[in-house]
N, C-alpha and C positions, 0 to 999 in steps of 0.2 A: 504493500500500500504506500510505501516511501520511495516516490522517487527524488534520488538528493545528485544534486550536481555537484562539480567545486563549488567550495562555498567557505567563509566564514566563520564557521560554528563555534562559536565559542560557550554556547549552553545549548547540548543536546534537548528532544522534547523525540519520548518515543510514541506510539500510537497507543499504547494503553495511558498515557499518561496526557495526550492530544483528548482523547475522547474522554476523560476525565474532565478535563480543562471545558471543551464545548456544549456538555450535557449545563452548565450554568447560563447554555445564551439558547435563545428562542433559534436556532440556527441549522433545525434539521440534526439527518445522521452525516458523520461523517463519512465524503466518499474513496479520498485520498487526499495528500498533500506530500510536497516538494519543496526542496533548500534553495533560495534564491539564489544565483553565483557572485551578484554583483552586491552583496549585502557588505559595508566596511566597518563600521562603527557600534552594530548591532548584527541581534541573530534573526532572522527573515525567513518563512517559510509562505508558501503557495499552500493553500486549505481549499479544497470544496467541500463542499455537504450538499445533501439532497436540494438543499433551500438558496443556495447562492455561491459565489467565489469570494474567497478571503486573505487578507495577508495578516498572518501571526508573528508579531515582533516582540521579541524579547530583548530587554533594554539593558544593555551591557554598563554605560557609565553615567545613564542618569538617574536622580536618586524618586522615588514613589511622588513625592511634591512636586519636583523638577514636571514629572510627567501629567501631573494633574493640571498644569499650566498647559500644557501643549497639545492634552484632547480635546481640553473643554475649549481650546480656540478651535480647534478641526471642528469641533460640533456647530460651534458657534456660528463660523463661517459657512458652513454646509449650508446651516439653517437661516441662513441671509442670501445663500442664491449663486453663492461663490462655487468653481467650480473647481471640487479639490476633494479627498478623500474624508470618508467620512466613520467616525470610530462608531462600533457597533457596542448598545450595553448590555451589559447580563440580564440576569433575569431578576437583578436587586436593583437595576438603574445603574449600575457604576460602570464609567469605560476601562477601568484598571484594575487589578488585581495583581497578585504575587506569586510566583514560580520560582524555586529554587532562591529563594531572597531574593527575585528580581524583578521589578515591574515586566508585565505583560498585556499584551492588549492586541483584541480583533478591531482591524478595519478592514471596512468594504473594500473587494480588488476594484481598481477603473480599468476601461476596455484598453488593448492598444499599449503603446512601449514609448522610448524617449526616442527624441530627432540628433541625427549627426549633424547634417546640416541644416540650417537655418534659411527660411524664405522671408519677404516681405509678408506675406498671409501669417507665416509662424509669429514673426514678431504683433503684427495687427490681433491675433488672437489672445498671446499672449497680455498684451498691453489691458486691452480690455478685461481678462481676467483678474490681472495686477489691481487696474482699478475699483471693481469691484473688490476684491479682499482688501484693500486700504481702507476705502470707505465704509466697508462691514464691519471693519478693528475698531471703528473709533465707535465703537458701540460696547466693543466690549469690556468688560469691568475690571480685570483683574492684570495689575503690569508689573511689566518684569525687565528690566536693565540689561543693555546689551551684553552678553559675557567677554563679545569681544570687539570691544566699544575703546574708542580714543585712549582709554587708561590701560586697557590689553596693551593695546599698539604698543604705546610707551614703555611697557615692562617689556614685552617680549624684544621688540628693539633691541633692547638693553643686554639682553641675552643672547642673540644674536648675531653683532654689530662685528665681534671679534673673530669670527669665521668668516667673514666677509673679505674680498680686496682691498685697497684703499678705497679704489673709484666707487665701489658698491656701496662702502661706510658714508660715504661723501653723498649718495645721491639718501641713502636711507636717513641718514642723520637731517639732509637738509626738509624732507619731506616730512617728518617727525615734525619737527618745529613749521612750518607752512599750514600744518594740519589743526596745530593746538589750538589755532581761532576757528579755524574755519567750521571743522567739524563740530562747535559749540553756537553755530548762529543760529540766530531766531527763523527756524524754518517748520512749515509744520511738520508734526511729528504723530504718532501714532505704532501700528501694530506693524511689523516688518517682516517677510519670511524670512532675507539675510543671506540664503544659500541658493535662490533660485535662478540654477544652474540648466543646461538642457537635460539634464539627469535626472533633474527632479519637477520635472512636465511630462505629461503623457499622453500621446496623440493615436486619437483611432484613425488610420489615412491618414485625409487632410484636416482632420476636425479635433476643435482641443476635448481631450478628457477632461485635464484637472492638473491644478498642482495636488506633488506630491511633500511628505520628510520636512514636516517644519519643528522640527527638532532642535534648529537653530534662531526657531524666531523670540522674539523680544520687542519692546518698545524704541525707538529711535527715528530718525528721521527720515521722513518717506523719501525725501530724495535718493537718498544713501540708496535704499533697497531699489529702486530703478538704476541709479549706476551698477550696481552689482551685475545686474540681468543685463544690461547693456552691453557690459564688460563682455558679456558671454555670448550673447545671441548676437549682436548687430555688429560683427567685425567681419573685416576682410580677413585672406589667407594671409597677410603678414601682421594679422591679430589689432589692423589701424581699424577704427569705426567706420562703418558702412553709413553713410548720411540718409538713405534712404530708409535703410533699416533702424536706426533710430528714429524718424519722425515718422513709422510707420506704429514702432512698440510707444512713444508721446502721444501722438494723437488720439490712439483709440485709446487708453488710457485716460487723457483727458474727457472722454466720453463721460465717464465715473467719477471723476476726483480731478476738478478743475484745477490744473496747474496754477500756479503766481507766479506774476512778475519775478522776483526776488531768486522764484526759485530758480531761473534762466540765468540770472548770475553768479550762483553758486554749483550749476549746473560740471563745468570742468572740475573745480574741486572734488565734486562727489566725485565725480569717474577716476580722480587720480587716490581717493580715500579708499571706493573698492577694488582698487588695485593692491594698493599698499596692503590691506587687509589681508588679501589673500598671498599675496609676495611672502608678507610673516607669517601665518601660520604654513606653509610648504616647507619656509626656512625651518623650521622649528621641530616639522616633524621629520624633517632631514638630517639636523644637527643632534635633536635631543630625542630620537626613536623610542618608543614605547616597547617596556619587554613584552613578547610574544606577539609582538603587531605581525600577521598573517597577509596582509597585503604592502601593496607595493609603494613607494611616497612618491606621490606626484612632484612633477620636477618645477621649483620653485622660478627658473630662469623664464618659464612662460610670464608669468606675472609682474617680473622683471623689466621686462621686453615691453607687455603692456602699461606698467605705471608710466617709463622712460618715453613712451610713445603718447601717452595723455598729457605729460609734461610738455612735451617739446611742442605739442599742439593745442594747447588749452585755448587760446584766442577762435581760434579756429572751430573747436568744436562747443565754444560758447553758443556758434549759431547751428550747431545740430537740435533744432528746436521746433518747435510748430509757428 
């Protein structure tokens, strides 16, 4: 009944102990289930039952609270229209429970997988999805502080800096301090995924599913989480912003959550903030590896490439705008 690919596994779940687990949710019998391959951070399984498909995650490094934050935004969102995965509760109301001392929880599967390559329709769906969950979060009650927000930066920096070249010290150092005002202006702010990457969107064809894995989300500034995605979907093959594909992932965005003024001038800033963001933690899990980390560290010189390239064109792409 277990089909398991490579995978992750860092906490097994055998089928007498699966079917233990699902007799607590309204969910049918179980038919089979399978090891996700691409799981990194957590343990991931594919579930059917008679009654629907399911992904069963077991939460490796966040702690029972940590998780109670980040279904009750998935529900929250669901339940405002957003298109994005949705946690299933037991038969007591609760999205969470505990396995092996470790948070666990069913959510619904969405149809459809993630995109390699990026279109102007991907980003147009996208954008309009984004807005909608911004303007769903400002609804919702309960906040939570980036973890890995301007005072990250600064510490990890710090750790970092001495592995680095000179020139690399020199651009990282100068960006640190550019950053200390910037990333503290008055913009508006609200509920953020942070990590939405094309890994974590899922397309049936040409049509969006849903975001996925906001594992990473937190309260901060809505801009920020547009350059993140930016960063990601609307670049050319030498990683430089596609113009078209960013005023495609703006515009229909702005459908939802009226941009400002203000925020078109802060606009470069962000996209060189989720660079840096991500440049550090790749450094970090390159320098300072995790014992028994089972996957591979992504290589930190892409992010490199991209802050260096936001830098050198910030003017320019202040008018990748609507």
């Amino acid at each position: 009944m277990l089909h398991q690919n490579y995978m992750s596994v860092y906490t097994s779940i055998d089928e007498n102990e699966l079917k233990s687990f699902l007799a607590n949710y309204n969910v049918g019998e179980l038919v089979d289930y399978q090891g996700i391959s691409d799981g990194i951070e957590n343990t991931n399984y594919f579930v059917n039952t008679s009654d629907g498909r399911f992904v069963l995650t077991i939460f490796e490094h966040h702690s029972f609270e940590e998780m109670q934050y980040y279904l009750n935004l998935m529900h929250h969102l669901t339940d405002h229209g957003v298109p994005s995965a949705n946690p299933v509760a037991d038969k007591q109301g609760h999205y969470l429970s505990h396995f092996k001392d470790k948070p666990i929880a069913l959510v619904e599967r969405l149809n459809g997988g993630s995109t390699i390559k990026t279109t102007i329709n991907h980003c147009q769906q996208l954008g309009a999805a984004m807005g909608k969950m911004h303007t769903a979060g400002l609804t919702y009650g309960t906040h939570q502080e980036n973890p890995r927000g301007p005072a990250w930066c600064q510490h990890t920096a710090h750790k970092v800096i001495d592995k680095l070249s000179q020139s690399e010290q020199q651009m990282l150092d100068d960006e640190i301090h550019f950053q200390k005002e910037k990333r503290h202006a008055e913009l508006p702010r609200g509920v953020i995924h942070a990590d939405l990457f094309r890994d974590n969107a899922l397309w049936d064809g040409d049509n969006f599913s849903g975001i996925i894995d906001f594992y990473y989300s937190c309260d901060d500034v809505l801009l920020y989480d547009l350059a993140v995605t930016a960063n990601d979907w609307c670049v050319n093959d030498d990683l430089s912003l596609n113009q078209d594909k960013v005023i495609a992932l703006l515009s229909h965005y702005n459908r939802y959550r009226a941009l400002q003024e203000n925020e078109q001038t802060y606009w470069p800033a962000m996209l060189r903030a989720g660079a840096l963001r991500f440049w550090l933690s790749r450094l970090y899990d390159k320098h300072f590896p995790r014992d028994g980390e089972l996957v591979h560290t992504k290589n930190p010189d892409e992010f490199k490439t991209i802050l260096a390239d936001r830098i050198k064109h910030s003017d320019r792409y202040a008018d990748y705008w609507i």
